[in-house]
C-alpha positions, 0 to 999 in steps of 0.5 A, spaced: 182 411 444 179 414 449 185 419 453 181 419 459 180 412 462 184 411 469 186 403 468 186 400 474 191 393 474 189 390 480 193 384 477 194 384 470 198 378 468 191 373 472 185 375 474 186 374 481 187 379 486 189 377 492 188 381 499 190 382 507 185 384 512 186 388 518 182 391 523 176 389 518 179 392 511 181 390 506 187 391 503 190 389 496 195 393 491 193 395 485 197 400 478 193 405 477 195 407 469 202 405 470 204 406 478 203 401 484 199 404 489 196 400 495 188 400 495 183 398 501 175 396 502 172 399 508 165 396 509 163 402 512 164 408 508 159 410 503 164 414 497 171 412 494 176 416 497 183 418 492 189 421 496 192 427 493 198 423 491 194 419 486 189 425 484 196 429 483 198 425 479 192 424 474 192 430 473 199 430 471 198 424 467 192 428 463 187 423 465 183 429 470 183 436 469 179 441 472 174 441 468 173 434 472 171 438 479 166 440 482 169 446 484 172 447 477 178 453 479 176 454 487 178 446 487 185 448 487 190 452 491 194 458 488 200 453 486 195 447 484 195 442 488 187 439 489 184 442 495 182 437 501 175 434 501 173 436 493 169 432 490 172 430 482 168 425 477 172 420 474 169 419 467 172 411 466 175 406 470 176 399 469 178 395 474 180 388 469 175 388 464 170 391 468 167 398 466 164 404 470 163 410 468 162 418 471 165 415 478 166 421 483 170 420 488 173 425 494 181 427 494 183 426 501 189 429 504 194 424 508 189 417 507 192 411 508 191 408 501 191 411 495 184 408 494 179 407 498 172 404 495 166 404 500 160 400 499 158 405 493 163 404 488 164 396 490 156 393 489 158 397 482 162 392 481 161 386 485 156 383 480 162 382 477 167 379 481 166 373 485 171 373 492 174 366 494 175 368 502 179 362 501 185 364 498 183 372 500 181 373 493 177 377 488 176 373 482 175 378 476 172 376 469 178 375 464 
């Protein structure tokens, strides 16, 4: 079993994955290896942004350490906490049976959801996936 697989469980019991738009975002909840954090895709950022509270909280969970960081050592303060803006590498991320690998992605201090994927990391994954603007829904593959 690979230990460094950060499960990302949009709906875990389907396959679909319902969702909110605001202001032109799109906001949906997901588990992120066992913690519900609220997810947003905003068409005009290019990167995956990570808050420090969803970063933090990988690390402690063992899933990143500080070899998946740019900056290795200087990514972090004197009392460990991700420095803002440093830019880590995620090794594996499923999102249901959907698999990606290396995805970097930059820790953001105060952002309003714990993961925000701009248009990068979503043509990952949107070959994958169909949306039904219908019901504002992913349908993922089972």
């Amino acid at each position: 079993v690979d230990t460094n697989v950060i499960v990302i469980e949009v709906n875990p019991d389907d396959s679909l994955v319902k969702y909110e738009v605001f202001n032109d975002t799109i906001y949906a909840q997901a588990t992120v290896n066992g913690k519900r954090y609220d997810f947003a895709y905003i068409a005009g950022e290019d990167e995956l942004l990570i808050s420090l509270e969803l970063a933090m909280d990988q690390i402690a969970k063992h899933k990143l350490t500080k070899v998946n960081f740019a900056e290795q050592d200087s990514a972090f303060t004197n009392d460990g906490t991700v420095k803002d803006g440093m830019v880590v590498t995620i090794p594996h991320i499923m999102i249901g049976t959907i698999r990606i690998y290396d995805v970097e992605a930059k820790v953001v201090h105060g952002q309003f959801a714990a993961i925000i994927l701009g248009k990068d990391i979503m043509t990952e994954f949107s070959s994958r996936f169909r949306e039904d603007k219908e019901q504002k829904a992913f349908i993922l593959p089972k």
